[in-house]
N, C-alpha and C positions, 0 to 999 in steps of 0.2 A: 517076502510074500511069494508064492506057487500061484499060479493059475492054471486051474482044474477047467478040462473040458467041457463042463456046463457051463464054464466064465466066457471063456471064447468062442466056440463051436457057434451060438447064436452069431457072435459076432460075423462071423465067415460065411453066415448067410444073408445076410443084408448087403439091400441091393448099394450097388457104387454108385455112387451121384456126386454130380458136379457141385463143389462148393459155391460157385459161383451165381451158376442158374438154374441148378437144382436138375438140370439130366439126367436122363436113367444110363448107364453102359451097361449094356451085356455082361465083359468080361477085360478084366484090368490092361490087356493092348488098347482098346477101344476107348477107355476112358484116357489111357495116357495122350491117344489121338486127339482126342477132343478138348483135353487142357493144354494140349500142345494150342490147335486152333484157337481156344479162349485168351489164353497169352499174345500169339501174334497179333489177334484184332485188338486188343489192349496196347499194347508197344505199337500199332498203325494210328491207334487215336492219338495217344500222347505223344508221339512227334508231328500228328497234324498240328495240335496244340502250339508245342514247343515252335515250330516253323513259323505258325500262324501269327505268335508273340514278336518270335524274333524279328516279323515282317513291318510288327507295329510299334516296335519301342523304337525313342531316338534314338540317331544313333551315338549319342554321349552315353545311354546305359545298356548299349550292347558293343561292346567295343568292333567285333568284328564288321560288324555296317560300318563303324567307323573308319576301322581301316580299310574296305574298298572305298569311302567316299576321298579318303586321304589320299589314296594313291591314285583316284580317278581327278585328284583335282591339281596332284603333282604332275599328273601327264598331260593334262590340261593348258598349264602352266606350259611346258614345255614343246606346246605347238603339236602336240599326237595325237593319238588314240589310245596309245599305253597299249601296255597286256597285263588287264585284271588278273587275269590267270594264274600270274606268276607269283602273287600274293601270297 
């Protein structure tokens, strides 16, 4: 199949809008900016999420809580303060 420039030509003049939330760009830098922008505030929510989770599961079903609680209670054990850090 060919396509003839009455098939596309419309097409290349229709304005560029954000999939997302429906934006106007000017001109395809401006729109790669702006999906640029729509993704990072996307990836900032869903790691507030993900943190927010991680803060509230036990820690039997996040293992990494678990392993600082483990190693704050072997230092514990041992008369310290430990260094979580090195976990």
């Amino acid at each position: 199949m060919r396509l003839t420039s009455d098939v596309y030509e419309p097409r290349l003049k229709e304005a560029l809008v954000c999939f997302r939330c429906g934006e106007t760009a000017k001109n395809m830098p401006a729109l790669k900016k702006h999906l640029q922008e729509e993704f990072d505030m996307l990836r900032k929510r869903q790691l507030g999420k993900l943190k927010r989770k991680r803060e509230t599961e036990p820690a039997s079903r996040n293992p990494d809580i678990g392993k600082v609680a483990r190693a704050a209670a072997a230092a514990q054990a041992k008369g310290g303060e430990g260094d979580i850090d090195k976990i």
